[in-house]
Each structure stands twice: as structure tokens, then as C-alpha cells.
C-alpha positions as CSV (number, residue, x, y, z in Angstrom):
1,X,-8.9,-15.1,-1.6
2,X,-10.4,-15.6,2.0
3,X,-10.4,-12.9,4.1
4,X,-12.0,-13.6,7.2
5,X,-14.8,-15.8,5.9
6,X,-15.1,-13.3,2.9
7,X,-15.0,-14.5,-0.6
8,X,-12.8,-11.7,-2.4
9,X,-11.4,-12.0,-5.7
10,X,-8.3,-9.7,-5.9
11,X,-6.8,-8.5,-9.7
12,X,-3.3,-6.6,-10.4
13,X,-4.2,-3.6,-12.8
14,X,-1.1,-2.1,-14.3
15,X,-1.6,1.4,-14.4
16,X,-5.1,1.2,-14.5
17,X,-7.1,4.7,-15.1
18,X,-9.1,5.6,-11.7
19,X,-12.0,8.2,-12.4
20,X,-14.1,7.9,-9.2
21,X,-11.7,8.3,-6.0
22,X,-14.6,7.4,-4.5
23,X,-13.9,3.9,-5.1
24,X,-10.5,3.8,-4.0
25,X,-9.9,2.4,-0.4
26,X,-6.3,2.8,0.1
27,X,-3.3,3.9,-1.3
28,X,0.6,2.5,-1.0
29,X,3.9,3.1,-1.7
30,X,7.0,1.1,-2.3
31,X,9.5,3.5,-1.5
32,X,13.0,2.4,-2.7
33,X,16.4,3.7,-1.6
34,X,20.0,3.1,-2.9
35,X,18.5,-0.1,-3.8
36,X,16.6,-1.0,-1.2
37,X,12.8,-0.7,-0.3
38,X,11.5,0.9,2.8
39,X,9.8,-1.0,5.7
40,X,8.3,0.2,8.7
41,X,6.5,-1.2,11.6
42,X,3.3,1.3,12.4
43,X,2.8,1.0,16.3
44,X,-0.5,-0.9,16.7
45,X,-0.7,-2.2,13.5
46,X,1.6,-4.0,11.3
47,X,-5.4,8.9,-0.7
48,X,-4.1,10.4,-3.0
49,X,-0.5,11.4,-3.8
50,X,-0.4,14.4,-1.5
51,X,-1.6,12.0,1.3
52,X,1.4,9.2,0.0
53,X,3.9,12.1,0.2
54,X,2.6,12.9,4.0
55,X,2.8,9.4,5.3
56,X,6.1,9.0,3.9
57,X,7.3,11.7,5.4
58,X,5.6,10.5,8.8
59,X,6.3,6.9,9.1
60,X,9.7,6.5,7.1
61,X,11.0,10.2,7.4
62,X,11.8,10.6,3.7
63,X,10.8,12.7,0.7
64,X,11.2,11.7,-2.9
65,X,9.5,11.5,-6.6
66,X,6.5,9.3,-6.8
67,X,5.2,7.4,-9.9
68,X,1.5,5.7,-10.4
69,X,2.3,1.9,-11.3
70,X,-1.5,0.4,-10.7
71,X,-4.1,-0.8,-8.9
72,X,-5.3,-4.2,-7.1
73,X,-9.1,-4.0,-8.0
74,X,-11.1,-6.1,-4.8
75,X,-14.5,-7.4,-6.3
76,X,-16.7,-8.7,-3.6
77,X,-19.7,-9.6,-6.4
78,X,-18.8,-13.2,-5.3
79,X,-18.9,-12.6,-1.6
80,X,-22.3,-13.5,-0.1
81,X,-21.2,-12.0,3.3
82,X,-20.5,-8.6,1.4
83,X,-22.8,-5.8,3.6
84,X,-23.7,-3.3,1.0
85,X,-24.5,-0.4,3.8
86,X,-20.6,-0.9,4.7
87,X,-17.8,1.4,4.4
88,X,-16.4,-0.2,1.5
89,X,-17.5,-0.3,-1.9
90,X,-18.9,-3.7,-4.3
91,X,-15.3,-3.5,-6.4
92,X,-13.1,-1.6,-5.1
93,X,-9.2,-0.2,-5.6
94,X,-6.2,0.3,-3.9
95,X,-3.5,2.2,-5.8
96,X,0.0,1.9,-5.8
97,X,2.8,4.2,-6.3
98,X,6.7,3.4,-6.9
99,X,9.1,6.1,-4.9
100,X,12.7,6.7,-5.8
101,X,13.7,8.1,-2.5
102,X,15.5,12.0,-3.1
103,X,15.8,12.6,0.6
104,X,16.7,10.1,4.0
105,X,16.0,11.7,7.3
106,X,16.6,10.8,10.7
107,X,14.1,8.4,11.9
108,X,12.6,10.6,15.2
109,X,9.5,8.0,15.8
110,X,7.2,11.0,16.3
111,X,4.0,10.0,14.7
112,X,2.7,6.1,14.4
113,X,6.4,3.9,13.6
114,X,8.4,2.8,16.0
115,X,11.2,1.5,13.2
116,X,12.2,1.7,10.1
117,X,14.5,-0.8,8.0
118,X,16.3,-1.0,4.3
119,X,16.1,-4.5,2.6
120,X,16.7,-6.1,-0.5
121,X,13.8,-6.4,-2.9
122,X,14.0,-9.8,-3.4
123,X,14.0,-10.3,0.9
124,X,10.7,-8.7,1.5
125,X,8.2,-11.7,1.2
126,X,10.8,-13.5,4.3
127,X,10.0,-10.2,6.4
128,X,6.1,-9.5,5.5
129,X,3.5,-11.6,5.5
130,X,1.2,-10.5,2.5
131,X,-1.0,-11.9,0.0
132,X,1.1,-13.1,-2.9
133,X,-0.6,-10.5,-5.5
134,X,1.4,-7.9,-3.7
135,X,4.6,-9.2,-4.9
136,X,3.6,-8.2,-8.6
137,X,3.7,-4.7,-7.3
């Protein structure tokens, strides 16, 4: 993929092993409800599992069970402009995590959302804009 003049070659991993946290970048959750899956719009912006249960909590206000379904590995060994003194590593992760929902709060907007909606599964690529590798996950 092209991302910003960067050559980076993205890979779905299901429920690939991650022994180094330090080479994972992010984490993510899909956090699903009666059906539905959670979106929310962070103001200003469109880990590990203690950190996903936090920021669940503080951007969609709920509380559930998580489980580990993979990883997107981003390889930048073909990227010429890749700066090795950057913040982020040559190959890379970002982890993903499935959440059954147990518990809905209200929606107070204290922290970095300013909404929250329930959609369909199927719906979500017509709402976000996202590299198609994110709708394996």
C-alpha cells in the first residue's frame, strides 16, 4: 500500500504469536453489541489488553470480554523512505481484539469522543474509510 509516498506492504495474521511488545504499534478493538459493532468519532482525529479495556471504557463507555483474533504485520523492508531512527519499527504489528460487549453505559463525552453509534457489520466499510485489509478483521 501507499501511505503518504511510503511503500508498505500490510499482511493479516490470524492469531499470530507476539513475543516482543516492543514491536507492536497499536492495538484495536471491534467491539460488538446485540449485533452490532461500536463506532465512535475521537475529537481531533477520526497496548495491551488492559489499555483496550481502558479506551473502551473512555471512548465508547462500555465494558465487556475481549478475545485476541490477530495481527496486521506492516513491513517497510520495501520502503526506501523508511527512517530507521524513527518511532516505528522495520516490521511492525498492530493487534486486534474481538469484544462481546457485557455492559452499555451512557455516552457522557468526557474524554476524546464526541459520539458514539451501533451499525450493522456488514454497513461499516459505507461509514469508514479504511484500507480494505481491515475488513478481514
Amino acid at each position: 500500500m501507499n501511505w503518504s509516498g511510503h511503500h508498505v506492504k500490510l499482511t493479516w495474521l490470524p492469531k499470530k504469536k507476539i513475543d516482543d511488545y516492543s514491536e507492536v504499534t497499536s492495538v484495536h478493538g471491534v467491539c460488538f453489541y446485540k449485533g452490532n459493532v461500536l463506532l465512535v468519532h475521537v475529537n481531533g482525529r477520526g497496548f495491551n489488553e488492559e489499555a483496550l479495556h481502558r479506551k473502551a471504557f473512555e471512548e465508547g463507555y462500555v465494558k465487556g470480554h475481549i478475545k485476541y483474533i490477530g495481527a496486521i504485520e506492516v513491513n517497510h523492508e520495501d520502503n526506501p523512505l523508511f527512517n530507521a531512527g524513527g518511532k516505528y519499527p522495520l516490521i511492525g504489528y498492530q493487534m486486534f481484539y474481538r469484544m462481546e460487549i457485557q455492559e452499555c453505559l451512557p455516552f457522557l463525552r468526557e474524554y476524546e469522543t464526541i459520539s458514539r453509534i451501533w451499525v450493522e457489520p456488514e454497513v461499516v466499510p459505507y461509514i469508514i474509510n479504511d484500507h480494505e485489509i481491515s475488513q478481514l478483521v
